[in-house]
N, CA and C atoms as a LAMMPS dump frame, in Angstrom:
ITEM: TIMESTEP
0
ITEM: NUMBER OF ATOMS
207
ITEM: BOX BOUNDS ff ff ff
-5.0000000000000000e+02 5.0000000000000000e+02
-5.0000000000000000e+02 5.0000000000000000e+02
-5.0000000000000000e+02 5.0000000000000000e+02
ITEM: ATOMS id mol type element x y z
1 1 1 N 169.813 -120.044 -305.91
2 1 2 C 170.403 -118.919 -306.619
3 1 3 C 170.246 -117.657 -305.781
4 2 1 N 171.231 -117.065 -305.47
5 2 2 C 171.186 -115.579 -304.578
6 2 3 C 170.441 -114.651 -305.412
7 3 1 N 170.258 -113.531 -305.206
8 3 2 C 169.769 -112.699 -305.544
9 3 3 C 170.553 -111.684 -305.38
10 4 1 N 171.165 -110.46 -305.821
11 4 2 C 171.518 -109.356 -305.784
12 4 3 C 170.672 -108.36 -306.196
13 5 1 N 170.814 -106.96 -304.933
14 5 2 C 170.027 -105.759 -305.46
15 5 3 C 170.45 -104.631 -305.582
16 6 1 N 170.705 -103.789 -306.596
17 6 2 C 171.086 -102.865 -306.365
18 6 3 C 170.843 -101.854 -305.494
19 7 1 N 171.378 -100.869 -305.381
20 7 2 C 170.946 -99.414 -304.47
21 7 3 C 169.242 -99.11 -305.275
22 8 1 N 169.309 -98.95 -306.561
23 8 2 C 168.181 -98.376 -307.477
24 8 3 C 167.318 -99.235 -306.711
25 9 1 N 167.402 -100.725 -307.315
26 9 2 C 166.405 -101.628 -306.619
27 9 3 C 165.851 -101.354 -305.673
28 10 1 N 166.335 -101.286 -304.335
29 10 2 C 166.141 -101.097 -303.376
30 10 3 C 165.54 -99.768 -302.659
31 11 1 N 165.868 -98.617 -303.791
32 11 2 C 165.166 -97.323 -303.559
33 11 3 C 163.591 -97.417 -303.796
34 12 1 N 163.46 -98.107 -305.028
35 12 2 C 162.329 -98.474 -305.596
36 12 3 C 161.573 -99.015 -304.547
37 13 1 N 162.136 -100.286 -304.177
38 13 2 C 161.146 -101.361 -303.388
39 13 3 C 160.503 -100.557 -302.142
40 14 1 N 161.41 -99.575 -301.56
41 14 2 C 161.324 -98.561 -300.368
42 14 3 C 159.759 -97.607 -300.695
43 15 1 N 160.111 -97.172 -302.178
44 15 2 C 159.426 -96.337 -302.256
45 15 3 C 157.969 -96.774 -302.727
46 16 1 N 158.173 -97.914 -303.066
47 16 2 C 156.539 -98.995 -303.216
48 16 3 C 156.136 -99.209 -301.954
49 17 1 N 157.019 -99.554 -301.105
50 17 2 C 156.372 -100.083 -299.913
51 17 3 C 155.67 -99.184 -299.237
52 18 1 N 156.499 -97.667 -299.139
53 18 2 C 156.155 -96.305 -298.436
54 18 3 C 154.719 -96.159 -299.066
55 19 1 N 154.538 -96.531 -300.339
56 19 2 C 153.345 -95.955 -300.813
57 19 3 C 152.114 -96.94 -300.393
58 20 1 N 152.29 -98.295 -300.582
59 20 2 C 151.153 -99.08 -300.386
60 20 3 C 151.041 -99.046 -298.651
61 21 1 N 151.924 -98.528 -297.911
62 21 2 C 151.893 -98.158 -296.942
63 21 3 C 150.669 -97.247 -296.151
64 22 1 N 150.838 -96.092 -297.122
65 22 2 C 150.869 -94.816 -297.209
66 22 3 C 149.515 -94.863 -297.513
67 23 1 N 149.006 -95.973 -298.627
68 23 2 C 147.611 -96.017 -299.317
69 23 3 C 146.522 -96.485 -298.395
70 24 1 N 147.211 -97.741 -297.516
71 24 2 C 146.566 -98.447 -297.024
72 24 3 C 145.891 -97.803 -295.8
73 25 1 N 146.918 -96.438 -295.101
74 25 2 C 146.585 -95.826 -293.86
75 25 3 C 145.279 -94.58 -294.515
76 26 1 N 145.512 -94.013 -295.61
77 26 2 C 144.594 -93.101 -295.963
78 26 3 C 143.261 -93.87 -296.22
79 27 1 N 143.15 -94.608 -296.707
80 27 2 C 141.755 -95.817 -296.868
81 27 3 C 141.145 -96.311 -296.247
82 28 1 N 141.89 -96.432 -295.028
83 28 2 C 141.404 -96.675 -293.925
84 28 3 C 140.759 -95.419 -292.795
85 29 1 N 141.141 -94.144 -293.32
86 29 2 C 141.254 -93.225 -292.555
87 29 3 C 140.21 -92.519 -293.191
88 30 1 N 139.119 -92.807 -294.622
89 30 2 C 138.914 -92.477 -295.245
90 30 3 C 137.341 -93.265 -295.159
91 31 1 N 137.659 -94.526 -294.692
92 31 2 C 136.637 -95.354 -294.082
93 31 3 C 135.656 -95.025 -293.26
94 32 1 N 136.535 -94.259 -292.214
95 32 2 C 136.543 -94.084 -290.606
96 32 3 C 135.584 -92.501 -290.876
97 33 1 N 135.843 -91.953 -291.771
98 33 2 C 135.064 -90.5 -292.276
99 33 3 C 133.789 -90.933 -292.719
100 34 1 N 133.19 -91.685 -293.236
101 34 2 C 131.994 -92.659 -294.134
102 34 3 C 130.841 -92.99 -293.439
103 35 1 N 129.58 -92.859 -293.742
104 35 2 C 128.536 -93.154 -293.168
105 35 3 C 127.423 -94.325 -294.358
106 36 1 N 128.105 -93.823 -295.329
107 36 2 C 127.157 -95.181 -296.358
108 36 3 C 128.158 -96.18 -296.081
109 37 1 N 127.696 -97.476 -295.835
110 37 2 C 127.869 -98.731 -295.121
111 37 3 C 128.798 -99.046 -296.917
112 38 1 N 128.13 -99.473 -297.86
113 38 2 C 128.783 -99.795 -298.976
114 38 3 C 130.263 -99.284 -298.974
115 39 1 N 130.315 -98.144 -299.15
116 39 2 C 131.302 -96.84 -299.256
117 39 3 C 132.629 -97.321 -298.376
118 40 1 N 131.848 -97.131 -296.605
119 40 2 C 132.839 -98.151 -296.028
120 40 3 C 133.739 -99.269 -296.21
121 41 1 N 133.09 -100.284 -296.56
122 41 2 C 133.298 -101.377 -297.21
123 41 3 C 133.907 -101.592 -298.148
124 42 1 N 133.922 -100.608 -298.989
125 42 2 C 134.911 -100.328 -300.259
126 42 3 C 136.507 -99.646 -299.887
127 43 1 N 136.196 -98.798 -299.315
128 43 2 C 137.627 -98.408 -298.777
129 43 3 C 138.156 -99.041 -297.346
130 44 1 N 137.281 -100.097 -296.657
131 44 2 C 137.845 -101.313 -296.012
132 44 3 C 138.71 -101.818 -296.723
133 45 1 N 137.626 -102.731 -297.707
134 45 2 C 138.75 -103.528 -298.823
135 45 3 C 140.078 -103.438 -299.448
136 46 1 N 139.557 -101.824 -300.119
137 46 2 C 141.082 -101.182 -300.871
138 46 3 C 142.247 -101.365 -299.632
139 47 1 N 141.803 -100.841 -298.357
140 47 2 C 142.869 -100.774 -297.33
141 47 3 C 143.642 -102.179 -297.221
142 48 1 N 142.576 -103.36 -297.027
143 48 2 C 143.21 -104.259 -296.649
144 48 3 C 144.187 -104.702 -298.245
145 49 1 N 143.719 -104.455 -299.378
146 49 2 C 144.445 -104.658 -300.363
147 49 3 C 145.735 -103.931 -300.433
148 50 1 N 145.964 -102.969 -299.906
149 50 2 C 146.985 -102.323 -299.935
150 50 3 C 147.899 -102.817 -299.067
151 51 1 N 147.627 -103.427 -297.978
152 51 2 C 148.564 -103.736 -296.547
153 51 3 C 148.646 -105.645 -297.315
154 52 1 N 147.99 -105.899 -297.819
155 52 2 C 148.277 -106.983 -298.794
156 52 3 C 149.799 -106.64 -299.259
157 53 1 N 149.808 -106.227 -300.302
158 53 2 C 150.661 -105.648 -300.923
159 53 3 C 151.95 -105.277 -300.245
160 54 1 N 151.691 -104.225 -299.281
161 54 2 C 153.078 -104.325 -298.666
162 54 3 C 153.392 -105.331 -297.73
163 55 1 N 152.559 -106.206 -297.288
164 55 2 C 153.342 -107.455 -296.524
165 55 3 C 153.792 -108.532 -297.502
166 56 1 N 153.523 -107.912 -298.763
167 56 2 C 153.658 -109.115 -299.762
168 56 3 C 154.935 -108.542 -300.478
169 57 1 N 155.685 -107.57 -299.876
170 57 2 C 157.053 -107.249 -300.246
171 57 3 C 157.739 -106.991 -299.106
172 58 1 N 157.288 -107.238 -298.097
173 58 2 C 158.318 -107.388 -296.856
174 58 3 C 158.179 -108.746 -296.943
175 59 1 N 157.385 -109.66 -297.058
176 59 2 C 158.153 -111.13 -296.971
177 59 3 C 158.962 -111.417 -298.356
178 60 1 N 158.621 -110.954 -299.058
179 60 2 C 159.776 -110.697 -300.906
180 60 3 C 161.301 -110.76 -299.969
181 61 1 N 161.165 -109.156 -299.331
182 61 2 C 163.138 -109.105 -299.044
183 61 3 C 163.06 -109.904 -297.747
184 62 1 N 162.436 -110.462 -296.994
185 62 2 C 162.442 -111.278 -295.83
186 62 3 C 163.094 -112.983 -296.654
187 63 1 N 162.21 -113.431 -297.654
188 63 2 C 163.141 -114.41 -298.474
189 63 3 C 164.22 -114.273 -298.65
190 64 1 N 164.332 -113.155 -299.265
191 64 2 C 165.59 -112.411 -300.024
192 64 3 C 166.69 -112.539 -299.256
193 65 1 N 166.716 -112.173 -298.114
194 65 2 C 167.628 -111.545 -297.001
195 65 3 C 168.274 -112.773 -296.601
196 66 1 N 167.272 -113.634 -296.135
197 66 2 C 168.376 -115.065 -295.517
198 66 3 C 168.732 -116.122 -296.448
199 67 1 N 168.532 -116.017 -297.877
200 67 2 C 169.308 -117 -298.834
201 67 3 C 168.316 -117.901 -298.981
202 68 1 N 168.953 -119.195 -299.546
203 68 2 C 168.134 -120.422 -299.486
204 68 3 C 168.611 -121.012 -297.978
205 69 1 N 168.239 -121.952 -297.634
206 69 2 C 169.19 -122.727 -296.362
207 69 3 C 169.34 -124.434 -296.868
């Protein structure tokens, strides 16, 4: 079954991605400022959860894009 997306759709998905993007670089950057080891570790995590997230909607429209075969 294809999938169709609208323009809206697609603004959306842009603007999720920009953000978990967006989240993942400040968390990390936020890490890198940190001297309690825990603290670190916590905004390690969040980071890598975030870059989770957006590779987990670039392979979404990466499915999306070439159909079934």
């Amino acid at each position: 079954m294809e999938q169709e997306f609208t323009t809206k759709d697609l603004m959306a998905l842009n603007e999720l991605m920009t953000f978990e993007n967006w989240m993942a670089v400040k968390m990390k950057a936020c890490a890198g400022c940190v001297k309690d080891a825990s603290v670190k570790k916590m905004f390690c995590e969040m980071a890598n959860m975030h870059y989770e997230n957006h590779n987990k909607l670039l392979c979404f429209l990466k499915n999306c894009e070439g159909g079934e075969d």
